[in-house]
GUTI-621045 format. One record per residue (C-alpha): x, y, z; residue number from 1. Coordinates in steps of 0.001 Angstrom, whole numbers, plus 500000, padded with zeros to 6 digits. Layout:
+--------+--------+--------+-----+
|      x |      y |      z | num |
+--------+--------+--------+-----+
|      X |      Y |      Z | NUM |
...
+--------+--------+--------+-----+
//
This chain:
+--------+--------+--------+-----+
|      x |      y |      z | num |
+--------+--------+--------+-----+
| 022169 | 292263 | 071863 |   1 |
| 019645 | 290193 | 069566 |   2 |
| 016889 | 291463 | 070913 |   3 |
| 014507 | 291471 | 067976 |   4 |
| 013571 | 288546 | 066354 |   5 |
| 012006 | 288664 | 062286 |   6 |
| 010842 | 286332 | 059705 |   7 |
| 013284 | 286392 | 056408 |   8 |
| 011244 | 285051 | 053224 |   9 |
| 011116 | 285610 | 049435 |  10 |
| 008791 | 285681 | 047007 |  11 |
| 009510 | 283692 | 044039 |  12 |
| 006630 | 283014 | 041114 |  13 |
| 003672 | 284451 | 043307 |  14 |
| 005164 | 281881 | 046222 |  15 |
| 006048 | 283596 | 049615 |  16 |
| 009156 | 280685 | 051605 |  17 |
| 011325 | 281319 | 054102 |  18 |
| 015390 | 281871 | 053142 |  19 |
| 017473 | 279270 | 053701 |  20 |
| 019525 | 278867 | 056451 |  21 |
| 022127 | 278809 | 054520 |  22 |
| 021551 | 281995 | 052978 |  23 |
| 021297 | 283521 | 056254 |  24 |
| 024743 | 282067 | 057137 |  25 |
| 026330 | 283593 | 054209 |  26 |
| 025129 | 286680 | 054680 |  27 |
| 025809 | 287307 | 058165 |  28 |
| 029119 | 285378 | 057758 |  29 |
| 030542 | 287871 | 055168 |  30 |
| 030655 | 291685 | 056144 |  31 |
| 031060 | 292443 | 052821 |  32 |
| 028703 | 296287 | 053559 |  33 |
| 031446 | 297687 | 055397 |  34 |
| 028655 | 298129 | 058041 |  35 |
| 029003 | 297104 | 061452 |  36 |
| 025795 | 297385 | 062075 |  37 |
| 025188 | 294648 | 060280 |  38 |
| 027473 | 292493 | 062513 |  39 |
| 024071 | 292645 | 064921 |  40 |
| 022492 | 289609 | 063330 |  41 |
| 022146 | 285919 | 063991 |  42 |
| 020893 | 283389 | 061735 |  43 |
| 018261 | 280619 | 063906 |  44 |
| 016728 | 278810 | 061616 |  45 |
| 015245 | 278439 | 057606 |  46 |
| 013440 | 281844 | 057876 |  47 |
| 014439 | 283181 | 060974 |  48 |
| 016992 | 285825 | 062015 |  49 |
| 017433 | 287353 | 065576 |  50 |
| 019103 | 291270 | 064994 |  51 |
| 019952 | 293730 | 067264 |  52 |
| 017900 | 297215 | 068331 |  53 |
| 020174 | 299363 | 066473 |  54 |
| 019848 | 297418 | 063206 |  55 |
| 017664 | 299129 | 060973 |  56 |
| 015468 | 296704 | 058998 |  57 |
| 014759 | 298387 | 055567 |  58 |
| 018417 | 298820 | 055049 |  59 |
| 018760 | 295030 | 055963 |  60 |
| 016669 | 294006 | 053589 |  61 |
| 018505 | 296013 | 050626 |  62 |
| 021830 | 294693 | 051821 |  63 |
| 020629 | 291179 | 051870 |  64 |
| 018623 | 291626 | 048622 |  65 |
| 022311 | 293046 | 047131 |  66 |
| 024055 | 289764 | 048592 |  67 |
| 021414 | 287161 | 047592 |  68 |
| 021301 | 288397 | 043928 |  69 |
| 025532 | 288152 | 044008 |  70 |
| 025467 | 285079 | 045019 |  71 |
| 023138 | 284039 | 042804 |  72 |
| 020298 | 282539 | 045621 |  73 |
| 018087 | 285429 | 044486 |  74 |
| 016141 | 285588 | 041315 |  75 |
| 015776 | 288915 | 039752 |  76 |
| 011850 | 288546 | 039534 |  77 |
| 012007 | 287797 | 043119 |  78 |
| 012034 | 289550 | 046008 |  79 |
| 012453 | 289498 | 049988 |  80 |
| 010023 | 290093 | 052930 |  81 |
| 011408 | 291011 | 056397 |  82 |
| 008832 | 291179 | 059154 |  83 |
| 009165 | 291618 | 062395 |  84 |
| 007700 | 289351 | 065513 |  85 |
| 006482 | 290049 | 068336 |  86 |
+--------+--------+--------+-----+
//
């Protein structure tokens, strides 16, 4: 099912991290899109995120974006990167 595996970072002040675990948690915890497809991700580690095939990774990102600025993890100025590895 989580067969893709991608690197979850922001940049904040010209300074590229990786998210929080606990970022990652909240966010995959809470279907708050209405979106199953969403329900196709696992949070591994500070930065790290396994997701399924069907997940589609520039709509991640917005819904994420969306959820981190709620919960106030996200700065407005800032901004995430999702890559993908191989």
């Amino acid at each position: 099912m989580f067969a893709r595996r991608i690197r979850v970072e922001y940049e904040e002040n010209g300074r590229r991290l990786p998210c929080p675990l606990k970022w990652l948690d909240s966010f995959s915890m809470r279907n708050f899109t209405n979106a199953s497809v969403f329900d196709n991700t696992l949070p591994v580690a500070d930065g790290v995120m396994e997701i399924g095939t069907r997940v589609p990774v520039e709509e991640l990102k917005a819904a994420m974006e969306d959820w981190f600025r709620k919960k106030s993890y996200l700065a407005k100025a800032a901004g995430l990167v999702l890559l993908e590895e191989s």
